[in-house]
VOPAGU-2260 file (C-alpha; in pm, 1 decimal, decimal comma):
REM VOPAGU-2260
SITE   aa  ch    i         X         Y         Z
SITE  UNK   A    0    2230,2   -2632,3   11889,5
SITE  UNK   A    1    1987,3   -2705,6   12160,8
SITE  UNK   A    2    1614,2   -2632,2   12184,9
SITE  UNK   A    3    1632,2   -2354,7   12435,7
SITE  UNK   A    4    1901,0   -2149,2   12205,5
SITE  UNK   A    5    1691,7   -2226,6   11870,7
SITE  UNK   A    6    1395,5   -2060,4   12074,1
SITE  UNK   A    7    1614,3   -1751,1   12187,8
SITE  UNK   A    8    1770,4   -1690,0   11826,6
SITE  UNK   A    9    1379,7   -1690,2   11713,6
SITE  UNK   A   10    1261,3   -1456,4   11968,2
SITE  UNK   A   11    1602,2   -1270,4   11907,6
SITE  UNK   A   12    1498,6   -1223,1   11490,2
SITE  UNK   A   13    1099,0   -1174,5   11558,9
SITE  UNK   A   14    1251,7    -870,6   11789,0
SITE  UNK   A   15    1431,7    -751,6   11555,5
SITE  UNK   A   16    1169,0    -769,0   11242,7
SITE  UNK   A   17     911,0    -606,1   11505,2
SITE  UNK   A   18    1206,7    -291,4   11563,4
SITE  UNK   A   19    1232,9    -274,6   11185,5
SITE  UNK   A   20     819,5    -226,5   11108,4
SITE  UNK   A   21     847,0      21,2   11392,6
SITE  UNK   A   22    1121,8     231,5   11223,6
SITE  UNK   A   23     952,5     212,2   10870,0
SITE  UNK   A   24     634,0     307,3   10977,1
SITE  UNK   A   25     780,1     594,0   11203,4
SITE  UNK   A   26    1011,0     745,4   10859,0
SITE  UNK   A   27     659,6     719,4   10694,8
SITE  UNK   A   28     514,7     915,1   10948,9
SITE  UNK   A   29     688,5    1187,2   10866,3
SITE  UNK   A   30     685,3    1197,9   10567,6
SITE  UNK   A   31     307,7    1210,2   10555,6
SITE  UNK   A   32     335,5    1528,5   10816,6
SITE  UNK   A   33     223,1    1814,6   10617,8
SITE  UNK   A   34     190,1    2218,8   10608,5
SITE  UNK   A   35      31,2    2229,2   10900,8
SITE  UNK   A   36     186,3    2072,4   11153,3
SITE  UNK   A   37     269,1    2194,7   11486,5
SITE  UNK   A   38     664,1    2184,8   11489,3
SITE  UNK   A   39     838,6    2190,6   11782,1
SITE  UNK   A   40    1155,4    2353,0   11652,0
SITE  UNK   A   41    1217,7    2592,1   11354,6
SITE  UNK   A   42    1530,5    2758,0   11225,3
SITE  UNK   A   43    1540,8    3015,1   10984,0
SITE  UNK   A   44    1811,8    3207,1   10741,4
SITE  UNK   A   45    1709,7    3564,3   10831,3
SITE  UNK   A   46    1701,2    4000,1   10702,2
SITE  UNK   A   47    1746,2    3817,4   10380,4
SITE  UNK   A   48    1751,5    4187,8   10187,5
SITE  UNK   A   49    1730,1    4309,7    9791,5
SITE  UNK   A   50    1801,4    4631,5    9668,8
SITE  UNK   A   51    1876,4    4782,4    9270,2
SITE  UNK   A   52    1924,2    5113,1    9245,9
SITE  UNK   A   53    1771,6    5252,0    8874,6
SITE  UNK   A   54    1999,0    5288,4    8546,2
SITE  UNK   A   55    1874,3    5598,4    8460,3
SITE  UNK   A   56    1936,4    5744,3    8095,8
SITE  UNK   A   57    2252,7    5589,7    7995,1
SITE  UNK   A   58    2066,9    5243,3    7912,9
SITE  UNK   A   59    2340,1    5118,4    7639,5
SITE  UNK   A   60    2547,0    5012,4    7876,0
SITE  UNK   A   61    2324,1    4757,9    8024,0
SITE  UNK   A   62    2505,6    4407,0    8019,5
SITE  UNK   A   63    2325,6    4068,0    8007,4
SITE  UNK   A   64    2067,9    3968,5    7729,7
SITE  UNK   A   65    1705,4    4089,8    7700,2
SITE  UNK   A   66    1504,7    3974,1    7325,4
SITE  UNK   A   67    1185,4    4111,3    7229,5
SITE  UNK   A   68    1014,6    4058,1    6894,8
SITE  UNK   A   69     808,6    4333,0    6756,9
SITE  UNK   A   70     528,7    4383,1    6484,7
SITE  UNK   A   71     149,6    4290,6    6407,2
SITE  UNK   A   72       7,9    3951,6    6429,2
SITE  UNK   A   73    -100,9    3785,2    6116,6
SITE  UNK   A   74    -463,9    3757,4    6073,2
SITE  UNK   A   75    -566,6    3665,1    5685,9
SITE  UNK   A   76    -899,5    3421,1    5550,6
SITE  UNK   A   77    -708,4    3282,8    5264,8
SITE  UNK   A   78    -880,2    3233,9    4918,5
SITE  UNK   A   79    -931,6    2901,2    4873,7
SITE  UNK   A   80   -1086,8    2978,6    4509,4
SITE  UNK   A   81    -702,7    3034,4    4410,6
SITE  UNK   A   82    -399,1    2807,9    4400,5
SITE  UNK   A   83     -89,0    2956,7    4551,2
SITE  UNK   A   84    -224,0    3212,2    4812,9
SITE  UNK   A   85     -24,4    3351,3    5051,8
SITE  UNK   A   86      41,8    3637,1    5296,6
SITE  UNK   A   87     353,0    3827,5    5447,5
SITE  UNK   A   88     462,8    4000,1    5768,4
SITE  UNK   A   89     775,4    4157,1    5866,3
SITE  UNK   A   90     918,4    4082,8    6283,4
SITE  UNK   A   91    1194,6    4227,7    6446,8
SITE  UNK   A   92    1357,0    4028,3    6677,0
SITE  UNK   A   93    1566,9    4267,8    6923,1
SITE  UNK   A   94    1828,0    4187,6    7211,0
SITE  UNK   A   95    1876,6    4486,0    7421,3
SITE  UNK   A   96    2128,9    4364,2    7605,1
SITE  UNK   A   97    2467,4    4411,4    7586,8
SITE  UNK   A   98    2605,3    4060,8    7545,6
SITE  UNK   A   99    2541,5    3850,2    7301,3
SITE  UNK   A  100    2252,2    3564,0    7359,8
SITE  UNK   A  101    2195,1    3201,9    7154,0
SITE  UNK   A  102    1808,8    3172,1    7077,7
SITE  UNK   A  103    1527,5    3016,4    6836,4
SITE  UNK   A  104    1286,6    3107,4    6689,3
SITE  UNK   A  105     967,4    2903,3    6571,8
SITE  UNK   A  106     595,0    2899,3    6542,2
SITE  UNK   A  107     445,8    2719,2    6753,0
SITE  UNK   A  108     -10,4    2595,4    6713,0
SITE  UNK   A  109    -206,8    2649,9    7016,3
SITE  UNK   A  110    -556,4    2611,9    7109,8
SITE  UNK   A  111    -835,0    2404,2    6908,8
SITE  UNK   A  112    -642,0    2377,2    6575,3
SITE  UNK   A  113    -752,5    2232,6    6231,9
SITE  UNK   A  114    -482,4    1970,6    6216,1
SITE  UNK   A  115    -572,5    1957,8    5797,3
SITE  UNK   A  116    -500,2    2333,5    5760,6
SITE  UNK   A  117    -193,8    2320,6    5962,4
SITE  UNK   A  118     -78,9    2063,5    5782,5
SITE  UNK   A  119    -108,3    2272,8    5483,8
SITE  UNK   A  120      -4,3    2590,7    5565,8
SITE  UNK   A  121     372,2    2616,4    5436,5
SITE  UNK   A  122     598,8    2863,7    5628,6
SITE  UNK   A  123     849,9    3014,6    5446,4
SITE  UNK   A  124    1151,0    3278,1    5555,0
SITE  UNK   A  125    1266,6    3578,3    5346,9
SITE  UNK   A  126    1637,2    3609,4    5267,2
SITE  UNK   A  127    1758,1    3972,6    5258,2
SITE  UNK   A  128    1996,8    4186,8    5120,9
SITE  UNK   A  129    2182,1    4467,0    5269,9
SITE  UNK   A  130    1946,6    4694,9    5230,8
SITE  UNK   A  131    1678,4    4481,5    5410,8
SITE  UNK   A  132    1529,6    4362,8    5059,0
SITE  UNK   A  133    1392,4    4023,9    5048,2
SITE  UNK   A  134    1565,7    3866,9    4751,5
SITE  UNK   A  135    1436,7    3507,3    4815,5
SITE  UNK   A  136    1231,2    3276,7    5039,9
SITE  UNK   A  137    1343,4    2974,4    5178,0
SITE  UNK   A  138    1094,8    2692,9    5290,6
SITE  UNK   A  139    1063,9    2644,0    5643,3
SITE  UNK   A  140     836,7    2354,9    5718,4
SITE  UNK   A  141     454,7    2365,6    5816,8
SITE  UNK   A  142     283,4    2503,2    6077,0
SITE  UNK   A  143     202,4    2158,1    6161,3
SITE  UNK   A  144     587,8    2055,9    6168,5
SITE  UNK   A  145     787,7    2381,8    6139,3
SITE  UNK   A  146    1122,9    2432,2    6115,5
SITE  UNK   A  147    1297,0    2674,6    6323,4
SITE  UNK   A  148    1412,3    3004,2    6207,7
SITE  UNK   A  149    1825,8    3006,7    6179,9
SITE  UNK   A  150    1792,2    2671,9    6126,1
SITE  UNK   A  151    1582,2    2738,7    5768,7
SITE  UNK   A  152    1812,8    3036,1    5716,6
SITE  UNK   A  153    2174,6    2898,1    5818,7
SITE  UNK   A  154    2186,4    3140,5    6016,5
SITE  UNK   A  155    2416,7    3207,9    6322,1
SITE  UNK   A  156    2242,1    3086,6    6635,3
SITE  UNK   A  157    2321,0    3382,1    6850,8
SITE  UNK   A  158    2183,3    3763,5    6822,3
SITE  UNK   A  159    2469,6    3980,7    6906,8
SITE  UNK   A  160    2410,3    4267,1    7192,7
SITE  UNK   A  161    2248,1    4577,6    7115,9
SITE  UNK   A  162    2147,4    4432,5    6752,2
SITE  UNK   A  163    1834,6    4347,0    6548,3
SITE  UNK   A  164    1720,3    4077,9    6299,0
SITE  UNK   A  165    1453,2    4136,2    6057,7
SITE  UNK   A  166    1242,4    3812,7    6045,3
SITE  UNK   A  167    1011,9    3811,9    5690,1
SITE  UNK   A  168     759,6    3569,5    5711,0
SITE  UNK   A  169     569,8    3397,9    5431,4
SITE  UNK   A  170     264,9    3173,2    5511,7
SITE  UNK   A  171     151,5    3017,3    5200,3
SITE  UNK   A  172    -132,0    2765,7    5055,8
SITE  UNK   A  173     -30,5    2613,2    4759,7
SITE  UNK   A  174    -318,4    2371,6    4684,3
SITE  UNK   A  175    -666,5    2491,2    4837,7
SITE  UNK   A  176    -860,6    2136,6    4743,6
SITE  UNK   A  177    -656,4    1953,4    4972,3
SITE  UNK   A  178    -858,8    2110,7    5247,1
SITE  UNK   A  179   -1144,8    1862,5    5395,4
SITE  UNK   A  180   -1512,7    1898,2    5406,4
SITE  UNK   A  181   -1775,8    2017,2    5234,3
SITE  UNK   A  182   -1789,3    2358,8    5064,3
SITE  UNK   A  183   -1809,5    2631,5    5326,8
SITE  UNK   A  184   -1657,6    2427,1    5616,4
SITE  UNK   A  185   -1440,8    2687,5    5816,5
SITE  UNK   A  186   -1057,5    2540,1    5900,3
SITE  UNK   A  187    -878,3    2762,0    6209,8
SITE  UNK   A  188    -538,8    2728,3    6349,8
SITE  UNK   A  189    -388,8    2970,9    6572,1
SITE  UNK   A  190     -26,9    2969,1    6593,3
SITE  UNK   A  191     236,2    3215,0    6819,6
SITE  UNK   A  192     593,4    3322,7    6688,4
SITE  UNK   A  193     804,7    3226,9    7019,0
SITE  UNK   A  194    1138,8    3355,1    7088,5
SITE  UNK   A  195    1345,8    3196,4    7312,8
SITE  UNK   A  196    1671,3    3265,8    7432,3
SITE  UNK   A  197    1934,3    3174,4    7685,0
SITE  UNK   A  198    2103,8    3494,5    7895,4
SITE  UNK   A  199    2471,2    3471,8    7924,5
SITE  UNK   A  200    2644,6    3340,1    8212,3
């Protein structure tokens, strides 16, 4: 190869690397372009529209999956002067839908908890009998590490449409001394009961 076609192939690749840094930095360019931007073209998918009309009375009939859970938050100072305290509360978990729906049901801590009391703080679920009667309990975890719901209860993981499940709840604390501190320090934890469900295809 001679000297004058070693220099063109060099020019011929410092071309090309130059051509390539321009074309990066241009696709960079616009990606950095933001909101506000003064675009020279725009296209548009227009009259997109909605309308529903309302289901009146006849609300049965509604397909689809809708849960609610109803009934009063717990809110209990345990005595820690006693082993074995405990307190109860009753939820109704609801689909008003007309199709059936899979869901779960847990507690879940939120806020600025005492990990020590929520460590401590056994959840328990009532078993019932047909006429709503709680005939046992069946541990459930903590409210540190809970355990859902149907899971506890070997349950069926779907709430059929137009149907109810009674959820009893026990929150218990077996062993008061386990709690840290000295006498008179105050232990919090805050926890929600969450629902959640999928709606049918």
């Amino acid at each position: 190869m001679t000297m004058e076609k070693t220099m063109e192939k060099t020019q011929s690749n410092k071309n090309r690397k130059k051509l390539l840094a321009v074309i990066a930095a241009g696709a960079l360019g616009v990606g950095m372009v933001g909101v506000g931007a003064n675009w020279d073209h725009v296209t548009s998918i227009v009259d997109n529209r909605f309308s529903a009309t309302a289901p009146g009375s006849d609300i049965d009939d509604i397909g689809g999956a809708l849960l609610t859970v109803a009934g009063a938050p717990i809110d209990h100072v345990f005595d820690t002067t006693k082993y074995n305290q405990f307190v109860d509360a009753t939820w109704t978990v609801t689909n008003k839908g007309g199709d059936a729906a899979q869901y779960a049901a847990s507690f879940e801590t939120r806020g600025d908890i005492s990990p020590n009391l929520a460590q401590n703080l056994q959840v328990r679920y009532g078993v019932t009998d047909a006429s709503g009667q709680v005939t046992s309990w069946v541990a459930a975890g903590t409210l540190a590490e809970p355990v859902e719901f149907t899971t506890a209860l070997g349950l069926a993981s779907a709430i059929e449409g137009n149907a109810s499940i009674q959820v009893p709840v026990r929150i218990l604390l077996e062993d008061p001394t386990v709690l840290e501190g000295d006498a008179g320090d105050e232990h919090r934890v805050t926890a929600d009961f969450v629902v959640s469900y999928m709606n049918p295809a």
